[in-house]
N, C-alpha and C positions, 0 to 999 in steps of 0.2 A: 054485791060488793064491787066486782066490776064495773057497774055503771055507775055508783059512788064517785068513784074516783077516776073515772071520764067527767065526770060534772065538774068536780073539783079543777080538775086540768084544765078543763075548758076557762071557768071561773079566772083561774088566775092568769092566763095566759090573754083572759080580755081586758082585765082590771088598767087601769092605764099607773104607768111609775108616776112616784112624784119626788124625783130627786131635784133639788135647785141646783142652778145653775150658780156659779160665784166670780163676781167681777169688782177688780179694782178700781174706784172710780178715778184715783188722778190722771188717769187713761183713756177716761172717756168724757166725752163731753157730755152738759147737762141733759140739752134734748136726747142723748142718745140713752142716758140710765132711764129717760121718764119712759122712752121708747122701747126699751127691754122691758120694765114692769108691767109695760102695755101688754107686750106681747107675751111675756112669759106668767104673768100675774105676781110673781113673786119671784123671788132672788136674795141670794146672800153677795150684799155690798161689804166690801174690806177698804180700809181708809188708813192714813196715819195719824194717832194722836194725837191734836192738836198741841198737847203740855206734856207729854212725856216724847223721849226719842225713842226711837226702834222699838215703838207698841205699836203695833196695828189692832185697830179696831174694828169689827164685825158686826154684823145682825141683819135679819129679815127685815124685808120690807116687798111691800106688796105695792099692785096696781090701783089696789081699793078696800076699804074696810070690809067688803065683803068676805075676803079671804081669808077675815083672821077665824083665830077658831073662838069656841064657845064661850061667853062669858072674857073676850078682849075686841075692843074698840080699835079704830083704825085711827091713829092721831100722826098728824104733820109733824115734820121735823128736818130737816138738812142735812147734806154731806155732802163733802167737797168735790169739785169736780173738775177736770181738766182747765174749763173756762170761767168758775166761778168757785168763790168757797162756799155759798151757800144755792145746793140746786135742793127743792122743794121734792121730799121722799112722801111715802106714810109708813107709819111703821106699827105693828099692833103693838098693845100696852092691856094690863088686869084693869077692865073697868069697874071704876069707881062707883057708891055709892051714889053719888052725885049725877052719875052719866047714865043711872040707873033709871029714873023718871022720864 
């Protein structure tokens, strides 16, 4: 029983976190959000939306479709950014039928 639950401690205590990190892009500049994905692989961007006032808008996006999870594809898409309104993200989505083949 004791060593049970040495394995286990050991187990979780090696496991690596996978909390994201969350950043507002009108604060940052493009190269610098493409350069946190880089480096963090993933991240929660927060933006304002574009046609409502005082909504902020959220969601994951990754460094690469690698990271989405099972059964979601990694598709391009934009959010604003210090220097530009449209800096170049990816962000996972349910793939499709279509993206199937």
């Amino acid at each position: 029983m004791r060593r049970a639950a040495l394995c286990l401690c050991i187990l979780a205590v090696s496991l690596p976190a996978h909390a994201l990190s969350r950043y507002a892009t009108p604060t940052l500049t493009c190269a610098r959000i493409q350069a946190i994905l880089k480096e963090e692989n993933a991240a929660i961007l927060r933006y304002p939306s574009p046609r409502i006032a005082d909504l902020t808008l959220y969601d994951i996006y990754v460094s690469n479709g690698r990271f989405c999870s099972n059964g979601e594809v990694g598709v391009t898409t934009y959010v604003p950014a210090k220097d530009t309104r449209q800096c170049r993200v990816m962000e996972c989505r349910q793939r499709t039928s279509d993206e199937n083949r």
